[in-house]
N, C-alpha and C positions, 0 to 999 in steps of 0.2 A: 469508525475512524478510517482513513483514507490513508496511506502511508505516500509521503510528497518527496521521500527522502531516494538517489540516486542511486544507493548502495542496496536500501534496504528489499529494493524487488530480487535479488539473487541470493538464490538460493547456495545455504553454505555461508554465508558472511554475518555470524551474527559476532566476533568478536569485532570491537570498535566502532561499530554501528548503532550500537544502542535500540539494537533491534529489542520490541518488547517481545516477555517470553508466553507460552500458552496461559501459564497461570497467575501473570500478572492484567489480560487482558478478558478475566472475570468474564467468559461468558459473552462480552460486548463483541461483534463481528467487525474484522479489521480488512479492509482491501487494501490488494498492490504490495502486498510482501511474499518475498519468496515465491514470484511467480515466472522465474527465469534462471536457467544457471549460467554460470560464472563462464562458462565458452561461449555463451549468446549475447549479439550486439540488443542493444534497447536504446529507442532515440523518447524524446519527447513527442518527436509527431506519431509513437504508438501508442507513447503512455497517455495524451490529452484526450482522444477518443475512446478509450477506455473508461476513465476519471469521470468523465461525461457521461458516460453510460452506467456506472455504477453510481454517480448524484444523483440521474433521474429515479434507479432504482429504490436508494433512499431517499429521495422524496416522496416515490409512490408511496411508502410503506407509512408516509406521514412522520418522519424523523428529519432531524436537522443533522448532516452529512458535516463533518469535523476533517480538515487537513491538516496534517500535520507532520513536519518534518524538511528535510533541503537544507540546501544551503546558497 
């Protein structure tokens, strides 16, 4: 799972976010959360080559890459 949501890469922000928690995401590997804190700016032109770089990595792996979240 890809997290597409605007809040959810900063770290610290899991109330109202609906951020999932460790043990509700069983094991299954999630990108793009919690990968910024709350004092650091984040545009889309850093998070799209990223996303892109993590769909090719699960397609290599032979998985089908899930986005989910935004608004």
């Amino acid at each position: 799972m890809i997290s597409a949501d605007s809040r959810q890469i900063y770290r610290g922000m899991n109330i109202g976010t609906g951020k999932i928690t460790p043990d509700e995401m069983q094991g299954i590997p999630h990108h793009m959360l919690d990968i910024r804190d709350i004092s650091e700016s984040y545009s889309v032109g850093e998070y799209a080559p990223e996303v892109k770089h993590i769909i090719s990595e699960i397609h290599a792996r032979g998985k089908l890459p899930i986005l989910s979240g935004g608004t």
